[in-house]
C-alpha positions as CSV (number, residue, x, y, z in Angstrom):
1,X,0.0,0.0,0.0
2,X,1.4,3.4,-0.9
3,X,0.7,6.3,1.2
4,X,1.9,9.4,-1.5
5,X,-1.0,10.2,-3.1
6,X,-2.7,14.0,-2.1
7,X,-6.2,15.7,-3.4
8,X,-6.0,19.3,-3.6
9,X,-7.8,22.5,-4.5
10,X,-8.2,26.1,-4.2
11,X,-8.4,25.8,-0.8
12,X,-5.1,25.0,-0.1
13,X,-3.7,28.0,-1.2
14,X,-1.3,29.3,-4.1
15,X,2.2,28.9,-2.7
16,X,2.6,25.2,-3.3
17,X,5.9,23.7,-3.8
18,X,5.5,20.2,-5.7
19,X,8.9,19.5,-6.0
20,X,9.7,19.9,-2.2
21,X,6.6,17.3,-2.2
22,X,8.1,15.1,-4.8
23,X,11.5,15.2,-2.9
24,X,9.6,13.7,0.0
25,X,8.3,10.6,-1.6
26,X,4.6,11.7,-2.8
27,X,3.8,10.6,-6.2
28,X,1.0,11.7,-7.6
29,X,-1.8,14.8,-7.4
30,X,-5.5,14.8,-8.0
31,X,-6.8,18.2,-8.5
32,X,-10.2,19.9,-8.1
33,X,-10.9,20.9,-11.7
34,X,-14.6,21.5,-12.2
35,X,-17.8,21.4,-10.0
36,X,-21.1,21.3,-11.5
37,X,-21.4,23.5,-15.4
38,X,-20.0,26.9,-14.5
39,X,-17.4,26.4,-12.2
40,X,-13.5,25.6,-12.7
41,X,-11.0,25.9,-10.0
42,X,-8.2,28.8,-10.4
43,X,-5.3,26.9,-9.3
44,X,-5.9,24.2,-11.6
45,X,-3.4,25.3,-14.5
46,X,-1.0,26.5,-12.6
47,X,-1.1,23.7,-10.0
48,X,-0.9,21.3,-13.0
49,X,2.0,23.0,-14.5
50,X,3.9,22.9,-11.5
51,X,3.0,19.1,-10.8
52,X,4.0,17.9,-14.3
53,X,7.6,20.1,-13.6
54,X,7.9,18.3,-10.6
55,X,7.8,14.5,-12.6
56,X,4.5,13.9,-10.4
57,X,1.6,11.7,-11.7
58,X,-1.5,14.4,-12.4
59,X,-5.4,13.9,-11.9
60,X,-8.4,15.5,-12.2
61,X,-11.8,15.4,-10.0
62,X,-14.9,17.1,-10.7
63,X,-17.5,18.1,-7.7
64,X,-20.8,16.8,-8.7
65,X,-23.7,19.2,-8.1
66,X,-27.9,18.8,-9.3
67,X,-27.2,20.0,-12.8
68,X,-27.7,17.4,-15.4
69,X,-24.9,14.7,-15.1
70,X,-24.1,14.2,-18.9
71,X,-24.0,17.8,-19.2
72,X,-22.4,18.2,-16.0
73,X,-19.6,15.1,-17.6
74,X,-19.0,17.5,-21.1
75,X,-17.8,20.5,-19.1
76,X,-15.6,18.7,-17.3
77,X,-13.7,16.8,-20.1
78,X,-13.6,20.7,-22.3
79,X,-12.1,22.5,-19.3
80,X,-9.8,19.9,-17.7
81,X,-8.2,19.2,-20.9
82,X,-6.5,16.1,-19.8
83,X,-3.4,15.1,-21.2
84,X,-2.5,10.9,-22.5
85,X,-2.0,9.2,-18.9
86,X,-3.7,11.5,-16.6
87,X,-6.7,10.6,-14.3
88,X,-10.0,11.7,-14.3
89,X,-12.6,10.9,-11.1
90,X,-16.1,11.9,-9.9
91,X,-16.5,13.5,-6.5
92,X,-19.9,11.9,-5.6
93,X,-20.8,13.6,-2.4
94,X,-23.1,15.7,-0.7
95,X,-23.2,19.5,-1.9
96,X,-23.4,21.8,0.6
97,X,-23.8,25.3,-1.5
98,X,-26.7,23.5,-3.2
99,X,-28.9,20.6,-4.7
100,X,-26.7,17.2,-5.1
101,X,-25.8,15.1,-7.6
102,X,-28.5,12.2,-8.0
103,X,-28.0,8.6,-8.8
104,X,-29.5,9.2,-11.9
105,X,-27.0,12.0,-12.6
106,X,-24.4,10.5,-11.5
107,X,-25.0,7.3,-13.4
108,X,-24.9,9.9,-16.3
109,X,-22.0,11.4,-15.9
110,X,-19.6,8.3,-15.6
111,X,-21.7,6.9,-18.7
112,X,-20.3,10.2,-20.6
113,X,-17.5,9.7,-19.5
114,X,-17.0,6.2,-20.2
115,X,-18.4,6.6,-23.8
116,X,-15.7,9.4,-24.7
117,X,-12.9,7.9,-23.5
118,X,-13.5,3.9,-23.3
119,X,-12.6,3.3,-19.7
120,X,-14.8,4.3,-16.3
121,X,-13.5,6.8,-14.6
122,X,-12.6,6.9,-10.5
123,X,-15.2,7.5,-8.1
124,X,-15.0,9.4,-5.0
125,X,-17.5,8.7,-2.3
126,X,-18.3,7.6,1.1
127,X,-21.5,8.2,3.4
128,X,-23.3,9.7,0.8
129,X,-23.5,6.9,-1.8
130,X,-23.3,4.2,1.1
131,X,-26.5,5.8,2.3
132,X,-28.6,5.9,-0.9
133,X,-27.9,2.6,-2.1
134,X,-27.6,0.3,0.8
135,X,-27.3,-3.2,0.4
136,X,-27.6,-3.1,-3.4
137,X,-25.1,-2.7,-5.7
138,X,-25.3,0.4,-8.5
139,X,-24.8,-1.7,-11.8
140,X,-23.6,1.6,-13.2
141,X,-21.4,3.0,-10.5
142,X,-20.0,-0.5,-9.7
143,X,-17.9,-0.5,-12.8
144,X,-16.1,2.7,-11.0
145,X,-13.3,2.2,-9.4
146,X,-13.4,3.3,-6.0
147,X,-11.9,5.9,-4.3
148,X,-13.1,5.8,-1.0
149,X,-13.9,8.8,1.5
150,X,-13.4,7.7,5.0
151,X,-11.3,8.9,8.2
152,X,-11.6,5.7,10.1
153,X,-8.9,3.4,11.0
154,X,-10.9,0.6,8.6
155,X,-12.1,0.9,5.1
156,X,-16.1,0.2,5.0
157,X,-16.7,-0.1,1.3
158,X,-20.2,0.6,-0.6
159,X,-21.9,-2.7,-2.1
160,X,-21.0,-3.5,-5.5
161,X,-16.9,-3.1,-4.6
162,X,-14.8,-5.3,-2.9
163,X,-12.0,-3.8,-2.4
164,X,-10.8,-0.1,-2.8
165,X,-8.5,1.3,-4.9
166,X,-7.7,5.0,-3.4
167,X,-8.4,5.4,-0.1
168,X,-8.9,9.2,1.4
169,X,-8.0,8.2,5.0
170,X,-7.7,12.1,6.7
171,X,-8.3,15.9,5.2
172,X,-5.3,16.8,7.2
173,X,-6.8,17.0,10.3
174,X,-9.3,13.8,10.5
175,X,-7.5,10.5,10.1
176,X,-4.8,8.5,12.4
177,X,-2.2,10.6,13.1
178,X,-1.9,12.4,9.6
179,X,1.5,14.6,9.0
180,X,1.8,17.6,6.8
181,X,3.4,17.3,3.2
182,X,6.8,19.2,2.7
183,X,5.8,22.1,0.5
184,X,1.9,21.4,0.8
185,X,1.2,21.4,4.3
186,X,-1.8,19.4,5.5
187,X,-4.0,18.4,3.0
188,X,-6.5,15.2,1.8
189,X,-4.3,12.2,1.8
190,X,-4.8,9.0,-0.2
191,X,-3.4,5.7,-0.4
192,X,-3.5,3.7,-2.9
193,X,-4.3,0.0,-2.8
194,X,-0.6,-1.5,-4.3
195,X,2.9,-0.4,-5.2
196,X,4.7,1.5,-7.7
197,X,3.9,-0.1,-10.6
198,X,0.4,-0.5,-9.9
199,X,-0.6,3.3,-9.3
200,X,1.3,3.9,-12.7
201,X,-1.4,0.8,-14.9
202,X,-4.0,2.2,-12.4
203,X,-3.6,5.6,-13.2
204,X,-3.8,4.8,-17.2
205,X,-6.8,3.0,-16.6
206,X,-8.9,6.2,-15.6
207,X,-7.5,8.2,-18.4
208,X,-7.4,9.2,-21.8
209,X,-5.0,7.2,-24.1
């Protein structure tokens, strides 16, 4: 299991220094870049610059909100811009500015998503979806893989998964004993369920070719 994996956005500010992150043994970024269909994160270019200087793998999540999820799936891909190789993922959570994204929607977006690019992309989610669905799987979702939200000390997972791939274990603050990163301070951590070479496939499974 590899513990060098951080989510990041606005919020953590504009003085960021990627490679004293990279220098500490963090491999890879996934960035806010969209929520909803009129909203994309300032720091995203320049954060993504400075990531792909620093030789880090680069991803991209969009916050879902109660717009329509296909519609919702098309502004992300235009403004992210992805690169060959680098993630996309679906924050399916609870919106607290406004209505949230819907099974239906969601089920739309990752169906867009899957359609323009051949491959599911990476979910995000935790309480939210765990609530909704209960016992029974999401035959849509399911094909996801899972990025799980959840600051315990043991990974509950969602039916329809059996395992997790990223795991968001603290926000910084949350979690067993989380430390800040060098040059990033604390932030949302992730690990990832395998070594080296395994987030490298993993990462070009949730991304355009």
């Amino acid at each position: 299991m590899l513990n060098t994996i951080m989510d990041l956005s606005h919020h953590n500010g504009t003085t960021l220094d990627f490679a004293a992150a990279a220098a500490s043994g963090m491999n890879a970024v996934i960035h806010k870049a969209t929520q909803g269909t009129t909203y994309v994160d300032p720091c995203l270019s320049a954060n993504r610059d400075a990531v792909r200087k620093a030789g880090l793998l680069f991803g991209y999540y969009h916050f879902g909100t109660g717009d329509d999820g296909g519609a919702q799936a098309g502004y992300f891909l235009a403004r992210a811009q992805s690169a060959s190789g680098e993630l996309l993922a679906r924050d399916f959570e609870a919106n607290a500015a406004g209505p949230s994204m819907t099974l239906k929607e969601a089920r739309a977006f990752v169906t867009v998503i899957h359609t323009r690019i051949g491959k599911w992309p990476a979910l995000y989610t935790g309480h939210y979806l765990k609530d909704m669905i209960g016992s029974t799987p999401d035959p849509v979702l399911a094909n996801c893989p899972l990025w799980l939200a959840q600051y315990g000390p043991v990974p509950v997972l969602p039916a329809g998964w059996n395992t997790w791939t990223l795991w968001q274990w603290t926000d910084g603050a949350v979690g067993v004993n989380p430390q800040p990163v060098p040059g990033i301070g604390h932030c949302d951590r992730d690990n990832f369920n395998g070594d080296g070479d395994g987030l490298a496939a993993f990462w070009s499974s949730v991304a355009p070719d």
